[in-house]
C-alpha positions in Angstrom: 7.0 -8.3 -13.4 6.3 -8.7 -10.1 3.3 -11.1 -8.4 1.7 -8.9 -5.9 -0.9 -11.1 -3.5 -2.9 -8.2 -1.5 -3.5 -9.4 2.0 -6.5 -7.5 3.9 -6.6 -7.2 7.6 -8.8 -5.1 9.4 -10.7 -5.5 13.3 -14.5 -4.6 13.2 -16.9 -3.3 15.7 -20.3 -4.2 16.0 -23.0 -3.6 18.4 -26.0 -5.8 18.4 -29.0 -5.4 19.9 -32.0 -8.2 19.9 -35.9 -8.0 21.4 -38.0 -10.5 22.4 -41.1 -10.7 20.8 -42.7 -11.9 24.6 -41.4 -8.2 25.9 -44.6 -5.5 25.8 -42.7 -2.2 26.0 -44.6 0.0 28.6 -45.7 3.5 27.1 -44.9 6.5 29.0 -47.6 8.7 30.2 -46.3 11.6 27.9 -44.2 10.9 24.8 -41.5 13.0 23.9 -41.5 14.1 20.4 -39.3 12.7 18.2 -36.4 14.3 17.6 -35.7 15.0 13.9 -32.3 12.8 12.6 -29.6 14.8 11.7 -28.6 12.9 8.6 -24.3 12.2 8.1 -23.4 14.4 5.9 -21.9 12.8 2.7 -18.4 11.9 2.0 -16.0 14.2 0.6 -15.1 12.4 -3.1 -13.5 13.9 -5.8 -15.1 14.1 -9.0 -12.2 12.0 -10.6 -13.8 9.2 -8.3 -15.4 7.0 -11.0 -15.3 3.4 -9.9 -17.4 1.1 -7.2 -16.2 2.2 -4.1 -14.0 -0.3 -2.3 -13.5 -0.6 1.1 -11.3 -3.3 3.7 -13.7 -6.4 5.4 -11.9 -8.5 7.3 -9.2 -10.1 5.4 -11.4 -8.8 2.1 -12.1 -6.2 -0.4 -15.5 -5.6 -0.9 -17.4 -3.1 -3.1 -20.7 -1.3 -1.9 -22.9 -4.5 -2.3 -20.9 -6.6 0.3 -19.1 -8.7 -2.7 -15.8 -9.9 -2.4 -13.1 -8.1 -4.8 -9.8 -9.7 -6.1 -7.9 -6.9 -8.1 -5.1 -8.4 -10.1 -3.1 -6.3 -12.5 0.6 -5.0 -13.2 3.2 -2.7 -12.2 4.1 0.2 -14.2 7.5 2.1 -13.3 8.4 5.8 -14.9 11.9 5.7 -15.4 13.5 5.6 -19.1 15.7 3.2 -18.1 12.7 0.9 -17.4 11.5 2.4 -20.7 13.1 1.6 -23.8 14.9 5.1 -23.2 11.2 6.2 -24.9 12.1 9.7 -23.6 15.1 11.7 -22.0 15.8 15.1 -20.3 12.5 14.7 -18.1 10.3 14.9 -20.9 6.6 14.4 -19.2 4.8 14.3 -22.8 6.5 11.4 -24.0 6.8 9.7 -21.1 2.7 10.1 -21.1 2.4 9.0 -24.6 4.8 6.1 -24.3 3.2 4.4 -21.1 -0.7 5.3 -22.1 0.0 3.4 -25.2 1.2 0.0 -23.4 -1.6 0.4 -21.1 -3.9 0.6 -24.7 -1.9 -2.0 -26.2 -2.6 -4.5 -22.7 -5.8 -3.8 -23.0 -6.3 -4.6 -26.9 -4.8 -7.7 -26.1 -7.5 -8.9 -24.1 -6.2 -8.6 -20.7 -9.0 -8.0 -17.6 -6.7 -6.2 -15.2 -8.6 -3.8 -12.6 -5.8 -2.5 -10.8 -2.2 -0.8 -11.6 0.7 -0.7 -9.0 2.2 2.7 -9.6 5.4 3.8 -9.0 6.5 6.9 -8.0 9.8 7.0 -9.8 12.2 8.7 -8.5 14.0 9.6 -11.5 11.4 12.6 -11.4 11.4 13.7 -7.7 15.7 13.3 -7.6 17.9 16.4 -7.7 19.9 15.2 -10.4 23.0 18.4 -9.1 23.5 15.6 -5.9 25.5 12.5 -5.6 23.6 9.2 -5.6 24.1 7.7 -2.3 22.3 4.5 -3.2 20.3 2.5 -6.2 16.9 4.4 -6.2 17.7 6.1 -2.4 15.8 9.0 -0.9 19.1 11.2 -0.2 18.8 13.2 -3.3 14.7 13.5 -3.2 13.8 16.8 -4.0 10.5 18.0 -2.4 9.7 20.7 -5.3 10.3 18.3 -8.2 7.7 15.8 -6.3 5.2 18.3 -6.3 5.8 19.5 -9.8 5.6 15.7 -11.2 2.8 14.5 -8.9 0.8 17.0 -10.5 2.1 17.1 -14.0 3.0 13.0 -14.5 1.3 10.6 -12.0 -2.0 12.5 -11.4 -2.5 12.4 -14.7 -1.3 8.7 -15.3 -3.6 7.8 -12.6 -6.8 9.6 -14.1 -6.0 7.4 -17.6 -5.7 4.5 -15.6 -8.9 4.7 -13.9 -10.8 5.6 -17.6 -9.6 2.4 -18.1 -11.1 0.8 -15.4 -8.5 0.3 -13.0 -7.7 1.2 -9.3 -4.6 2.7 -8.9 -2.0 1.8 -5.8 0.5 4.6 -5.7 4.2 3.2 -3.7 6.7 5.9 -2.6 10.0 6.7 -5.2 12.6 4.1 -4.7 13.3 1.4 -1.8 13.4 1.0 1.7 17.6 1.4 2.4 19.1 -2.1 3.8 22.7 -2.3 1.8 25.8 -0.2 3.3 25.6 2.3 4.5 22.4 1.3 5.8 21.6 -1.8 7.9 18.0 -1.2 7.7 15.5 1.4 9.1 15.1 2.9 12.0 12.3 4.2 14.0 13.0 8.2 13.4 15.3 7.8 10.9 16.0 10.2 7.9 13.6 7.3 5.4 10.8 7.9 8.1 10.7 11.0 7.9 11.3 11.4 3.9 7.7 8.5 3.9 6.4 11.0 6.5 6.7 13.9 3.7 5.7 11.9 0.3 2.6 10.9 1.9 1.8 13.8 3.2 1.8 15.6 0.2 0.2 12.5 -1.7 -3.0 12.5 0.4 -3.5 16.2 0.7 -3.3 16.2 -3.4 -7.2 17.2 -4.6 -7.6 14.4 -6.8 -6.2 12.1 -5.2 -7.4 13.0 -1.3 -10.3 10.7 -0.5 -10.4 9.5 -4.0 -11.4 5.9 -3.3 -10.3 4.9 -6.9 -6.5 5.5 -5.5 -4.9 3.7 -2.8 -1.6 3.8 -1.0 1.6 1.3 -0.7 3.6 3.0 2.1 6.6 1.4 1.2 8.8 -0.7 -0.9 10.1 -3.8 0.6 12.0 -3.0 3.8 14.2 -5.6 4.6 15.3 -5.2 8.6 14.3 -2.6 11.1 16.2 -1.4 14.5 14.8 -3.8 17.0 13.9 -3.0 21.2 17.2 -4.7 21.5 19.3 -2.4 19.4 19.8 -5.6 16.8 18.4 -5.5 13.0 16.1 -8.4 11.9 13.3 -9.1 10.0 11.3 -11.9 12.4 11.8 -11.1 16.3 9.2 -9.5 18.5 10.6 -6.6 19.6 11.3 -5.5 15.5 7.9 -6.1 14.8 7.2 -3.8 17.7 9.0 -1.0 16.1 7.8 -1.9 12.9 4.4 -1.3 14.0 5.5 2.0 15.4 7.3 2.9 12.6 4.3 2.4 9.9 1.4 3.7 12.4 3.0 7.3 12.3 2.9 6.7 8.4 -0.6 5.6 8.8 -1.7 8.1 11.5 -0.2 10.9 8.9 -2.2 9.9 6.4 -5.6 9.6 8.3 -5.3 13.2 9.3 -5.6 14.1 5.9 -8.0 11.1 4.1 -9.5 7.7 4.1 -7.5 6.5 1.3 -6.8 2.9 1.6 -3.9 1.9 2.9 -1.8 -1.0 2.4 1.6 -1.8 5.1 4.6 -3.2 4.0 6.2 -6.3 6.0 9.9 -6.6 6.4 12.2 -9.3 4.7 10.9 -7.7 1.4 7.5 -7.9 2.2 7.2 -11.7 3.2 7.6 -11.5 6.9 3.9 -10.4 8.6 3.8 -12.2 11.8 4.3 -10.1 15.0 1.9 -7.5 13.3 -0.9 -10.4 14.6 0.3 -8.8 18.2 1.2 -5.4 17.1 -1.2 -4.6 15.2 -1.3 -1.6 12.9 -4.6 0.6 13.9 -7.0 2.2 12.1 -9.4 1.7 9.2 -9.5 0.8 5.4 -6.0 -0.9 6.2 -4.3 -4.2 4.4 -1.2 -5.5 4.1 0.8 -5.4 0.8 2.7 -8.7 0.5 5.1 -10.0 -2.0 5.3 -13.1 -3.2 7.8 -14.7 -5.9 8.8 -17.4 -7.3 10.8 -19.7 -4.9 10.1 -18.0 -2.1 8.7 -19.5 1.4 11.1 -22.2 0.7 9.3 -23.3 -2.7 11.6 -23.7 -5.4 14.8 -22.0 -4.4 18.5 -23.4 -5.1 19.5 -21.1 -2.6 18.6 -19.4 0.6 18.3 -15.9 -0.7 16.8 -14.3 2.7 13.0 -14.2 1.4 10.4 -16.7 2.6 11.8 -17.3 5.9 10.2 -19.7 8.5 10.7 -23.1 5.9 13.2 -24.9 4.1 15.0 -24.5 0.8 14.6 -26.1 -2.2 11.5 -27.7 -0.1 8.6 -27.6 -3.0 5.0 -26.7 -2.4 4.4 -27.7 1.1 7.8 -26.2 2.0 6.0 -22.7 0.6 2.8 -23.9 2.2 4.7 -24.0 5.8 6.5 -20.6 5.1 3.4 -18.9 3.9 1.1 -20.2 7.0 3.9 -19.3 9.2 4.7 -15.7 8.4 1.3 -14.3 6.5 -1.1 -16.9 8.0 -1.4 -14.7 11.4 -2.5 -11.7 9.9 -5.1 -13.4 7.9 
């Protein structure tokens, strides 16, 4: 099971104004009327909206009352394989049945979790008549079977999470490409674009468009990105520079159609966040989703395993402490 620590980042505005209580304010000879206030009009919500509405403070979560928020919880996946083989040939009942009744028998056993990472699983949006290029790749995704699962599968999954209490974080079918033939991604590339088209569909969904008790992972652990210099890495300026440009279409394609939150990926699966301190991802209700396992940032690793860079290996707790200050420190 995967650790997920959810990192907020967001810049905030604010415009104060003060008066002296020395200053007489001079009347004028005719006052104006006032002007009746046009009040805002209210937020578009769904009506599958049922929890305290969150939003991104800061480096914080905070519900409508200003309190802090820590969502901890578990990852569920949708793919038989991941399953016990509970189900086969696409069968959306059973594969209902089977995952609402670990999600009952978690909650029997006492467990507080308030949040579910969800995955998209590809198994449902592939074509299954193409070749597989790559483990859980986006060559084979087929835009009418998203649409016909989104609506029949994970809308539904998500609506039985939230009876339950729990905020749902939706990430895209299958992983960012880095092995052959891929070195990484690219800004424009067919993975961009493919992101470009799951989210758009995701946040134009009814339930799930400005439905506050749903958020959004744009990506699963990319690794490297095409750099300014034409070189793939996972640390240098000028990737991070792409990176940003990369994720703020993403972001920007999203915001056209809700105010979902939205968490960003880093690169070297999710552990590298530094140059997004300079290029900074715009916008509101936006965090950053990073990952953090065992032995990584240099904490308990035998060997260097391309995570946690910026520390040693094998280097204990203030080995981790020095990675983790070093690549997720700046966006704090």
């Amino acid at each position: 099971m995967k650790k997920i620590i959810y990192l907020l980042t967001l810049t905030l505005g604010m415009s104060l104004a003060a008066c002296s209580d020395d200053t007489i304010p001079v009347q004028p000879e005719k006052p104006e009327p006032e002007k009746p206030v046009e009040p805002d009009p209210e937020p578009e919500t769904p009506a599958g909206a049922k929890l305290p509405v969150l939003r991104v403070e800061g480096r914080y979560l905070k519900n409508e009352k200003g309190e802090i928020i820590n969502l901890h919880g578990f990852t569920q996946t949708y793919s038989p394989f991941f399953n016990n083989n509970a189900w086969g040939n696409y069968d959306v009942q059973a594969c209902l049945r089977y995952n609402k009744s670990m999600v009952d028998g978690i909650v029997a056993a006492g467990w507080k979790f308030n949040f579910v990472r969800m995955h998209l699983d590809p198994y449902w949006s592939d074509d299954p008549s193409m070749q597989s290029v790559r483990y859980e790749g986006h060559e084979r995704f087929s835009e009418t079977r998203f649409r016909k699962y989104l609506e029949e599968l994970f809308v539904p999954m998500a609506e039985y999470f939230i009876s339950k209490g729990m905020y749902v974080v939706m990430r895209p079918p299958g992983v960012c490409p880095s092995d052959a033939p891929y070195q990484g991604i690219e800004i424009g590339d067919t993975y961009q674009q493919f992101l470009l088209k799951v989210w758009d569909i995701v946040s134009q969904h009814p339930k799930l468009k400005n439905n506050m008790d749903v958020m959004f992972e744009l990506a699963n652990e990319p690794v490297r990105i095409k750099g300014t210099d034409g070189t793939y890495g996972s640390s240098g300026d000028g990737h991070f520079k792409n990176l940003q440009l990369y994720f703020q279409a993403i972001v920007d394609k999203v915001r056209t159609n809700c105010r979902n939150i939205v968490w960003v990926p880093g690169l070297s699966y999710q552990s590298s966040y530094a140059g997004y301190a300079i290029h900074r991802i715009e916008g509101e209700n936006i965090g950053f989703a990073v990952h953090c396992y065992p032995g990584w940032y240099g904490s308990d690793a035998e060997e260097d395993s391309g995570e946690g860079i910026g520390s040693s290996t094998g280097g204990g707790y203030e080995a981790f402490q020095r990675g983790w200050d070093a690549q997720v420190g700046p966006v704090a």
